[in-house]
Jmol script that loads the backbone (N, CA, C; Angstrom):
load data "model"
ATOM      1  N   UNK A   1      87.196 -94.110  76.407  1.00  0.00           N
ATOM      2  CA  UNK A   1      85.767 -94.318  76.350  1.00  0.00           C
ATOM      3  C   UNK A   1      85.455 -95.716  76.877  1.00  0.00           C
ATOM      4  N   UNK A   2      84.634 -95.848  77.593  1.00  0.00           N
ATOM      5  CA  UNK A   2      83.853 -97.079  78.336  1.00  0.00           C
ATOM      6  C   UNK A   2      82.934 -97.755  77.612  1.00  0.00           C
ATOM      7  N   UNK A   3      82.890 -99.111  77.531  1.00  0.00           N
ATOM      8  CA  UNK A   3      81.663 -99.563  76.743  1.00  0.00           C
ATOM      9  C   UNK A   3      80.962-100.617  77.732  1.00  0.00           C
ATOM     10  N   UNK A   4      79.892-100.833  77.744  1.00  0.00           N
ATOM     11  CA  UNK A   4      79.226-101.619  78.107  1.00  0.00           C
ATOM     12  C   UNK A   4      78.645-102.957  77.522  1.00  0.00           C
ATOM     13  N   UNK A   5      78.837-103.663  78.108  1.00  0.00           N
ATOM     14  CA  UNK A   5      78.453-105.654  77.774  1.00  0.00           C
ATOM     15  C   UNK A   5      77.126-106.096  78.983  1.00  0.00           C
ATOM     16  N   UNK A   6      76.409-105.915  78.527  1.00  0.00           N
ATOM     17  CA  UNK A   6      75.232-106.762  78.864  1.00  0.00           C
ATOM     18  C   UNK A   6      74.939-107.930  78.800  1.00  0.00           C
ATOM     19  N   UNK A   7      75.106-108.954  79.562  1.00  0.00           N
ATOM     20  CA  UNK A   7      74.857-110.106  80.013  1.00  0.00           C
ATOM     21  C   UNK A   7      73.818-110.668  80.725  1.00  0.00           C
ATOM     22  N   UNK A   8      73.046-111.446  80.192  1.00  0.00           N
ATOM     23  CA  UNK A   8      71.849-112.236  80.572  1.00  0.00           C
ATOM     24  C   UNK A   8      72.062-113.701  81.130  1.00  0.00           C
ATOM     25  N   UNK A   9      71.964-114.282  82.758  1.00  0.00           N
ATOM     26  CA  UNK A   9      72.793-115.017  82.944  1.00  0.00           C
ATOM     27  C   UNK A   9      72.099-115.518  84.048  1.00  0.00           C
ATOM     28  N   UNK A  10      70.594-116.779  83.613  1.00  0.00           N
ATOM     29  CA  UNK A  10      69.288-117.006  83.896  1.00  0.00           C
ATOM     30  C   UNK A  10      70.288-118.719  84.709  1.00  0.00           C
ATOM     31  N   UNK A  11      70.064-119.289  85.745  1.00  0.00           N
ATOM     32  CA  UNK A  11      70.341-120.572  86.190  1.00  0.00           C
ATOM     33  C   UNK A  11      71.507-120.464  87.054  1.00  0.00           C
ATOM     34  N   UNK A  12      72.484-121.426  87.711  1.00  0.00           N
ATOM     35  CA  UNK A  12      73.606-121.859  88.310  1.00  0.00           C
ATOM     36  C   UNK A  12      74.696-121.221  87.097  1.00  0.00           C
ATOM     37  N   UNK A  13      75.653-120.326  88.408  1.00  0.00           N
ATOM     38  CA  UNK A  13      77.104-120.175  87.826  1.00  0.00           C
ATOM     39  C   UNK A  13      77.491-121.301  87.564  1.00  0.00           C
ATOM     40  N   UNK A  14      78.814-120.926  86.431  1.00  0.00           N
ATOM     41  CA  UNK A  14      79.315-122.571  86.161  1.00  0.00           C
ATOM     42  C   UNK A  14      80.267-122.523  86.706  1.00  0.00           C
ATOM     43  N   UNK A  15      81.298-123.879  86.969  1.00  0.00           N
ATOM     44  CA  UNK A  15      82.392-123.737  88.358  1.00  0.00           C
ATOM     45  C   UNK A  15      83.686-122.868  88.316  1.00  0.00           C
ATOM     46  N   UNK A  16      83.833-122.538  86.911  1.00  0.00           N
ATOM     47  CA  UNK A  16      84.405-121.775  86.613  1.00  0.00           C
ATOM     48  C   UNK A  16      83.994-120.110  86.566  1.00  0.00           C
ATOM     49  N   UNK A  17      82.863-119.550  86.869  1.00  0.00           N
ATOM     50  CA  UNK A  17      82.712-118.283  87.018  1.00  0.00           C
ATOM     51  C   UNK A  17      83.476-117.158  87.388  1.00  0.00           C
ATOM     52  N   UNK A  18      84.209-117.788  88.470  1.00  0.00           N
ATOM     53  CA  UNK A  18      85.152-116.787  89.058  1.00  0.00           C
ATOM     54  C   UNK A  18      86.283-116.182  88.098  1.00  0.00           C
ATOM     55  N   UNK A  19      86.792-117.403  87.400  1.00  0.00           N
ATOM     56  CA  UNK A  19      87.906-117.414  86.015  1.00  0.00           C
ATOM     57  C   UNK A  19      87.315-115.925  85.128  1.00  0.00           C
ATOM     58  N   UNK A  20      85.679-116.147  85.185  1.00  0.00           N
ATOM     59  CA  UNK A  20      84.984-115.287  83.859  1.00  0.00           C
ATOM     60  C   UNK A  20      85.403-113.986  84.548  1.00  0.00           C
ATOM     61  N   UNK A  21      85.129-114.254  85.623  1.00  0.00           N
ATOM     62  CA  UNK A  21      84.981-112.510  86.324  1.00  0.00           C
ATOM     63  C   UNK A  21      86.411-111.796  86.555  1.00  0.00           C
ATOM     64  N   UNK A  22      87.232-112.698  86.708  1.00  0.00           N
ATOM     65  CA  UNK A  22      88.774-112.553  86.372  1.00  0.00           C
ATOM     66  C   UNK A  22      89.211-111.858  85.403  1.00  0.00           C
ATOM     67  N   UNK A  23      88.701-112.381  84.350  1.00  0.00           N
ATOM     68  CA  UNK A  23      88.660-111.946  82.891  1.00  0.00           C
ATOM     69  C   UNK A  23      88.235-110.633  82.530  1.00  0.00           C
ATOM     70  N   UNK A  24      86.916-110.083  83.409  1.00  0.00           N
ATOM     71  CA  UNK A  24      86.576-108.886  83.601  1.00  0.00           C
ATOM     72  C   UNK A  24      87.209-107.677  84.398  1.00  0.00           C
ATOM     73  N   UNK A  25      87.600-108.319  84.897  1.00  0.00           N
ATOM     74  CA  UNK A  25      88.974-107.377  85.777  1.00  0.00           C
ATOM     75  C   UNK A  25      89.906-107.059  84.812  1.00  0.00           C
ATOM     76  N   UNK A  26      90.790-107.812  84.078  1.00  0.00           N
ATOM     77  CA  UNK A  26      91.806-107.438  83.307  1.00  0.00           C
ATOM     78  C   UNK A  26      91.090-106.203  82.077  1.00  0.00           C
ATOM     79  N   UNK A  27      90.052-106.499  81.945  1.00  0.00           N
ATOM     80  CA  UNK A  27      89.808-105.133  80.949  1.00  0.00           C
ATOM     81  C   UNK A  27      88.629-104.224  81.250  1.00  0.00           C
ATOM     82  N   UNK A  28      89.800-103.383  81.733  1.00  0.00           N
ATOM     83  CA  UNK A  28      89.511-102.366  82.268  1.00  0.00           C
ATOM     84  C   UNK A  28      88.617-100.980  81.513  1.00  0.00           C
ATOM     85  N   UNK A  29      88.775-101.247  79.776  1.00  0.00           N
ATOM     86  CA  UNK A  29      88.268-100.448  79.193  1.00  0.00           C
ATOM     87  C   UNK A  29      86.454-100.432  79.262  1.00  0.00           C
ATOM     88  N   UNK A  30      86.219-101.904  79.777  1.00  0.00           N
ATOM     89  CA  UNK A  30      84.745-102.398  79.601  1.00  0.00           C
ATOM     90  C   UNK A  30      84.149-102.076  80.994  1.00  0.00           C
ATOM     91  N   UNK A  31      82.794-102.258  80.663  1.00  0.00           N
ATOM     92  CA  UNK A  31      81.663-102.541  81.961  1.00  0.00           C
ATOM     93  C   UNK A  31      81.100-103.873  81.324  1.00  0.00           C
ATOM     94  N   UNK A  32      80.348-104.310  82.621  1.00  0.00           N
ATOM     95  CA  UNK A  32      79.583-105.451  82.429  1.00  0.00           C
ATOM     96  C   UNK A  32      78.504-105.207  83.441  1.00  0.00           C
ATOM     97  N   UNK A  33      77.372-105.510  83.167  1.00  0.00           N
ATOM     98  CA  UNK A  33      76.312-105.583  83.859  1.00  0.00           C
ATOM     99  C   UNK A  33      75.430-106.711  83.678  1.00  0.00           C
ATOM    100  N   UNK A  34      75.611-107.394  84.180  1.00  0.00           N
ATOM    101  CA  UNK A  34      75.100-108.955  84.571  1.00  0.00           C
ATOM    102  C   UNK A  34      73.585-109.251  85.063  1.00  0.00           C
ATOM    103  N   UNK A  35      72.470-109.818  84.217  1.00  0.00           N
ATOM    104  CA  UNK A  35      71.256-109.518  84.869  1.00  0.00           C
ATOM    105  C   UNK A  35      71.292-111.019  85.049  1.00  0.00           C
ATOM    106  N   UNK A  36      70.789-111.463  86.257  1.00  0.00           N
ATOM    107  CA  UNK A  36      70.572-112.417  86.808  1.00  0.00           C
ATOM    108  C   UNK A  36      69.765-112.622  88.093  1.00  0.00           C
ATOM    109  N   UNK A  37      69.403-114.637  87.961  1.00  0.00           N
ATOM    110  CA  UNK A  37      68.771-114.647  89.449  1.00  0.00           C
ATOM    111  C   UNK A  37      69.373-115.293  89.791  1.00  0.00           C
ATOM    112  N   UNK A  38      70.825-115.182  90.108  1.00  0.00           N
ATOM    113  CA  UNK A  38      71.900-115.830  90.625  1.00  0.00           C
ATOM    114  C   UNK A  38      72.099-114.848  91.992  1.00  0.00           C
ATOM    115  N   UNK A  39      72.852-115.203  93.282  1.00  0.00           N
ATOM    116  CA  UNK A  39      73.210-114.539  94.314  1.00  0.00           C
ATOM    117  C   UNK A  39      74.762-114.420  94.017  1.00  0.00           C
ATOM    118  N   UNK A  40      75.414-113.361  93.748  1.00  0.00           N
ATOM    119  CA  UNK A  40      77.276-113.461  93.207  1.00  0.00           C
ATOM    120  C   UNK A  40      77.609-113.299  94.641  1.00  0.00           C
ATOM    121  N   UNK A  41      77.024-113.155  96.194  1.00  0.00           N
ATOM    122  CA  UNK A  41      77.767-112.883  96.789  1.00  0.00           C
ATOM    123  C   UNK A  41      79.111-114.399  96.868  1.00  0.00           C
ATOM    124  N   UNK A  42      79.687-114.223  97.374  1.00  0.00           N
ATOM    125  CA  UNK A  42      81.014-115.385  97.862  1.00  0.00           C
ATOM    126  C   UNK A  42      82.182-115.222  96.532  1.00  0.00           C
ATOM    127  N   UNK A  43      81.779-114.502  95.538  1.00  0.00           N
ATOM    128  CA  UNK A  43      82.818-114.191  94.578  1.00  0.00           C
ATOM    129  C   UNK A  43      83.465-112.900  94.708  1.00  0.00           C
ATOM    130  N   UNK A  44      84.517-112.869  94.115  1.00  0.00           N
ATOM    131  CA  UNK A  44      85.522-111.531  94.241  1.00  0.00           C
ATOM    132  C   UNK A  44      84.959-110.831  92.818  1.00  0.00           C
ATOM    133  N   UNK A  45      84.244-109.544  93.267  1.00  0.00           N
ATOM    134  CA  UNK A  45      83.546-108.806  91.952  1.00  0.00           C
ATOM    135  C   UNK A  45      84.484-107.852  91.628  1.00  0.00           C
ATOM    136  N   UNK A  46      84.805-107.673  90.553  1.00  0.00           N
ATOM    137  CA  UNK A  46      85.701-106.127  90.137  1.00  0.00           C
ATOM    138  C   UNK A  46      85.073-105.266  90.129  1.00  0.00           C
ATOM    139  N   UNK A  47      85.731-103.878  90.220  1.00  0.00           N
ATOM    140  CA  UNK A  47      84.818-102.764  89.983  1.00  0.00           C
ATOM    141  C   UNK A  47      84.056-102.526  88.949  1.00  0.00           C
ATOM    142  N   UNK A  48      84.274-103.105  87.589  1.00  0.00           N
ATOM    143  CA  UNK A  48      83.531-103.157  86.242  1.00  0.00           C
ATOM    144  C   UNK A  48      82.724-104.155  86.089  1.00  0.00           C
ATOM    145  N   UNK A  49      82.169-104.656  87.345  1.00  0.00           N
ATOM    146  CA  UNK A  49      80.753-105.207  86.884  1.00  0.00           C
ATOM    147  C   UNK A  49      79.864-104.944  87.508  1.00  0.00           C
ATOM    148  N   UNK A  50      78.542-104.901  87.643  1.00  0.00           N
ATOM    149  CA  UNK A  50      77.698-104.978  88.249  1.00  0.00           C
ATOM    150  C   UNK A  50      76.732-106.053  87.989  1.00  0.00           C
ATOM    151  N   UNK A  51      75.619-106.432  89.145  1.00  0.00           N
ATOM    152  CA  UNK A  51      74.983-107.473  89.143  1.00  0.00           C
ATOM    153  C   UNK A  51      73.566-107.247  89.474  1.00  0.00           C
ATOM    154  N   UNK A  52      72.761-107.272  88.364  1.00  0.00           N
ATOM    155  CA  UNK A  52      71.226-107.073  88.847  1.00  0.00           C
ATOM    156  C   UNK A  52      69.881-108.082  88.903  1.00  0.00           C
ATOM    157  N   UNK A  53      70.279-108.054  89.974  1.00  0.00           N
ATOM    158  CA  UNK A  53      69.125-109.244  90.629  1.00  0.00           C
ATOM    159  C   UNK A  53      67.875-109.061  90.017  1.00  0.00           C
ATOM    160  N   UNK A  54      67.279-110.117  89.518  1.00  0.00           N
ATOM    161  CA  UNK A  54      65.786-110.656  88.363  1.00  0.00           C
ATOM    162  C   UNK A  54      65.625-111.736  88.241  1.00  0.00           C
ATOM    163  N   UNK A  55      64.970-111.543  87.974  1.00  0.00           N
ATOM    164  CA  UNK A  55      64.353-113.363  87.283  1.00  0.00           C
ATOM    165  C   UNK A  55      63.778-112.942  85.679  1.00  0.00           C
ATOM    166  N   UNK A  56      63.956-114.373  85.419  1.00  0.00           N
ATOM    167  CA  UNK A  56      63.559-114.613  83.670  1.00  0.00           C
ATOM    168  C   UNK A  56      62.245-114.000  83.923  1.00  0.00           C
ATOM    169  N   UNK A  57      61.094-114.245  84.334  1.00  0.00           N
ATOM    170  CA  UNK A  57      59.355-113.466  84.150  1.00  0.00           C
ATOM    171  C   UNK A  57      59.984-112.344  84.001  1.00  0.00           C
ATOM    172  N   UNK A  58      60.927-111.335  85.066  1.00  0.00           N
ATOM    173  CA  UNK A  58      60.464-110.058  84.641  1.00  0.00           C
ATOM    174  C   UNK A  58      61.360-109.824  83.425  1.00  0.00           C
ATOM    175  N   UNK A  59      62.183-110.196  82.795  1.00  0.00           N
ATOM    176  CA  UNK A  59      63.274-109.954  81.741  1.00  0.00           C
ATOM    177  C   UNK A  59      62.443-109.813  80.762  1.00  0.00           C
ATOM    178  N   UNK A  60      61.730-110.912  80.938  1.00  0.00           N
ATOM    179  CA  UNK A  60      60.412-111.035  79.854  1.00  0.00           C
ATOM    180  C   UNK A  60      59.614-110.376  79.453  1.00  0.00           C
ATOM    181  N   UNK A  61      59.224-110.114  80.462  1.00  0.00           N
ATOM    182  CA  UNK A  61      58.313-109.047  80.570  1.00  0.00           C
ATOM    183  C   UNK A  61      58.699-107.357  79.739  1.00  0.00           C
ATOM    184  N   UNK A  62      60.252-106.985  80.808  1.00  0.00           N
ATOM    185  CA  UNK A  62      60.756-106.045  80.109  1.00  0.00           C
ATOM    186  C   UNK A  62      60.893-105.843  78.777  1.00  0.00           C
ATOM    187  N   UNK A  63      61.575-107.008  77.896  1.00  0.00           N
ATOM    188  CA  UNK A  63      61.418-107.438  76.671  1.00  0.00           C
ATOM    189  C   UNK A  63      60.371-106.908  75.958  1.00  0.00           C
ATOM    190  N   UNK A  64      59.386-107.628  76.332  1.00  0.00           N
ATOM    191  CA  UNK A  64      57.735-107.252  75.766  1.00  0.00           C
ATOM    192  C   UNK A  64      57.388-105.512  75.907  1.00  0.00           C
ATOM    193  N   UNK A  65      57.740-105.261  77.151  1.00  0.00           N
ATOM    194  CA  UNK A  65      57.239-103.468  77.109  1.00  0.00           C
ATOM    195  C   UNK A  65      57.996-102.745  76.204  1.00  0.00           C
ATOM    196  N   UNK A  66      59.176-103.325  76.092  1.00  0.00           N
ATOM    197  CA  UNK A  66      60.211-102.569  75.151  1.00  0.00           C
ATOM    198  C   UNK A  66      60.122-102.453  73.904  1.00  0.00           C
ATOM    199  N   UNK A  67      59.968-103.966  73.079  1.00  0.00           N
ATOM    200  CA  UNK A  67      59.366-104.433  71.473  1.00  0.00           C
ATOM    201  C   UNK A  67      58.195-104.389  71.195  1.00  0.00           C
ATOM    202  N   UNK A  68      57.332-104.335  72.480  1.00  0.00           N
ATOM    203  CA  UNK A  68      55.938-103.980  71.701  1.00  0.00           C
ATOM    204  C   UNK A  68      55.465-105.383  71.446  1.00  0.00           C
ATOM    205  N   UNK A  69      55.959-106.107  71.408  1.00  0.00           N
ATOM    206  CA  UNK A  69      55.809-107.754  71.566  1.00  0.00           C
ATOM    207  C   UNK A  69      55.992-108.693  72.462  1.00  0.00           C
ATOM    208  N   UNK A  70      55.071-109.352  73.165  1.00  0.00           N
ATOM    209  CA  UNK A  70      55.457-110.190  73.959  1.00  0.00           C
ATOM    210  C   UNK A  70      56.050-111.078  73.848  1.00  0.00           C
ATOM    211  N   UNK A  71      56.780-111.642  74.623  1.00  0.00           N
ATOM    212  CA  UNK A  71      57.439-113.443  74.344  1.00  0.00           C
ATOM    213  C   UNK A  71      56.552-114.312  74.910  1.00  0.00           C
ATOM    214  N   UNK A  72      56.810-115.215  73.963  1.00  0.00           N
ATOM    215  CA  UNK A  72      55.916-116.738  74.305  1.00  0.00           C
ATOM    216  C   UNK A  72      56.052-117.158  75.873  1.00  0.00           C
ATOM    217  N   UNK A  73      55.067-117.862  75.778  1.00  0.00           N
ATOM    218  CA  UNK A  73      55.461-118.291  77.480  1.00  0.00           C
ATOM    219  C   UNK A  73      56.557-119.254  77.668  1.00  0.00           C
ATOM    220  N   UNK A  74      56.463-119.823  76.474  1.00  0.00           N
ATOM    221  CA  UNK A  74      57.115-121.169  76.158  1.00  0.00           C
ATOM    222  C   UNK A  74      58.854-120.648  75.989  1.00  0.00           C
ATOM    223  N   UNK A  75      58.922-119.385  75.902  1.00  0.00           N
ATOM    224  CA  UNK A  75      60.421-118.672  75.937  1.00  0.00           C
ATOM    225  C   UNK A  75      61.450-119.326  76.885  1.00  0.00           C
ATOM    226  N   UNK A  76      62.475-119.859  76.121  1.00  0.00           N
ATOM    227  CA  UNK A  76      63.652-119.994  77.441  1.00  0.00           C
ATOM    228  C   UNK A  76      65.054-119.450  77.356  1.00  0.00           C
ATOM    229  N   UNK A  77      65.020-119.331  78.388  1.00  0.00           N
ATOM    230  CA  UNK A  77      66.886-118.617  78.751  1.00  0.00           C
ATOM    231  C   UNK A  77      67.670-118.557  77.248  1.00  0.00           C
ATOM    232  N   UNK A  78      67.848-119.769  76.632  1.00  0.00           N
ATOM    233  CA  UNK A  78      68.796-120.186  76.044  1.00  0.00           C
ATOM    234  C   UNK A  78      69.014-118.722  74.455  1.00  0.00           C
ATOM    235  N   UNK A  79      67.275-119.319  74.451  1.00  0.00           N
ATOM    236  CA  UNK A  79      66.846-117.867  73.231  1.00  0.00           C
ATOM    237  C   UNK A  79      67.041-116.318  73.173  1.00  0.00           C
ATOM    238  N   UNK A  80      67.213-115.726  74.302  1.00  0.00           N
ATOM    239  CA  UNK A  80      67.863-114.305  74.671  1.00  0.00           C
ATOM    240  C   UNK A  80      69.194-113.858  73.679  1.00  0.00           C
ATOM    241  N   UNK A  81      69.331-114.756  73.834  1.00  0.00           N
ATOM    242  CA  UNK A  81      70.946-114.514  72.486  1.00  0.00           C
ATOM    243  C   UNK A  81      70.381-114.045  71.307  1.00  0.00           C
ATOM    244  N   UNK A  82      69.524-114.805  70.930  1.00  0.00           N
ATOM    245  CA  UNK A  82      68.828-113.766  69.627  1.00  0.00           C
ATOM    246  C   UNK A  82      68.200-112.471  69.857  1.00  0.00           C
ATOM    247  N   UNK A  83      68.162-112.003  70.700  1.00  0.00           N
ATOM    248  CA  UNK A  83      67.743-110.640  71.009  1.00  0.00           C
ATOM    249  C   UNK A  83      68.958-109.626  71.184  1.00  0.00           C
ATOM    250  N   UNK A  84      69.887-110.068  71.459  1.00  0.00           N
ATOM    251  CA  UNK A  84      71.107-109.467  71.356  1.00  0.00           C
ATOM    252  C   UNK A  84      71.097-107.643  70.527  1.00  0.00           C
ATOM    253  N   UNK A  85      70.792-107.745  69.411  1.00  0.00           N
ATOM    254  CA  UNK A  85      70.425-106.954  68.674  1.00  0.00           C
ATOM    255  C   UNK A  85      70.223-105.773  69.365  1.00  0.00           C
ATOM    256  N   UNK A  86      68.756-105.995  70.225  1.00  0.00           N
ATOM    257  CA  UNK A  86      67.986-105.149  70.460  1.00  0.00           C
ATOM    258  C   UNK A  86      68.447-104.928  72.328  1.00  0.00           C
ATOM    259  N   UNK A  87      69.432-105.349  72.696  1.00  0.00           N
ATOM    260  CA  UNK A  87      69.583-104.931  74.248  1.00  0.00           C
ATOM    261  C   UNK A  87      70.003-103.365  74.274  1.00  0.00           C
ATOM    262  N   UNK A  88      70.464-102.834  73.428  1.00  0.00           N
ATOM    263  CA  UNK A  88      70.864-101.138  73.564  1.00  0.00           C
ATOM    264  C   UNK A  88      68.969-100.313  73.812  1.00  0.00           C
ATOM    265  N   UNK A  89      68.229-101.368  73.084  1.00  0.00           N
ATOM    266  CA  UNK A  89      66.487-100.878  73.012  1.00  0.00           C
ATOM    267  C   UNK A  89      66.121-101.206  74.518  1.00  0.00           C
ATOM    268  N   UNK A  90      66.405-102.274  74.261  1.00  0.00           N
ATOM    269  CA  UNK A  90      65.674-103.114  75.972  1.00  0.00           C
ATOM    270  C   UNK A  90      66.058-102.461  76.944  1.00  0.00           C
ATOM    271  N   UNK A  91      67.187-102.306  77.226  1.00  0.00           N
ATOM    272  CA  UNK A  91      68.509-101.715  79.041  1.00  0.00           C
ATOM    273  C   UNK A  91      68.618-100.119  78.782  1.00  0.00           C
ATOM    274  N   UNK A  92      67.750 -99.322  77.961  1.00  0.00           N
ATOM    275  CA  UNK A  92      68.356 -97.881  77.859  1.00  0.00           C
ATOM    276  C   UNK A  92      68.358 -97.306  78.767  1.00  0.00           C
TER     277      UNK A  92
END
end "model"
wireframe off; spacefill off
backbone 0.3
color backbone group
């Protein structure tokens, strides 16, 4: 059985990224789907990830259509981690 990891991943890769995605290769049991407004081309992607091009407004946005609640404007990247919870609600 396959599981999926959802990742929210708003700014500059860090210089080590490639290491992360490395990491995703070796386990093979997982997916990853990476929402970002990052460009991954120039990295070596495994077959278990994917990468979906966005920006924070529309994440936000999605967020809000999903909970029925909007986020503040004042919302940043960092805070998404507390939503964690609810990404099986948000990405269905």
């Amino acid at each position: 059985m396959k599981k999926l990891l959802i990742v929210l991943w708003f700014g500059k890769f860090l210089n080590y990224f490639d290491l992360y995605l490395k990491s995703c290769s070796w386990n093979k049991g997982w997916n990853w789907m990476i929402f970002t407004d990052q460009d991954p081309a120039g990295y070596d992607i495994p077959g278990n990830v994917e990468f979906v091009r966005t920006s924070f407004e529309k994440i936000k946005e999605r967020i809000g259509e999903s909970l029925g609640v909007p986020l503040s404007r004042k919302a940043r990247t960092y805070k998404l981690c507390d939503l964690k919870p609810f990404y099986g609600n948000i990405f269905s």
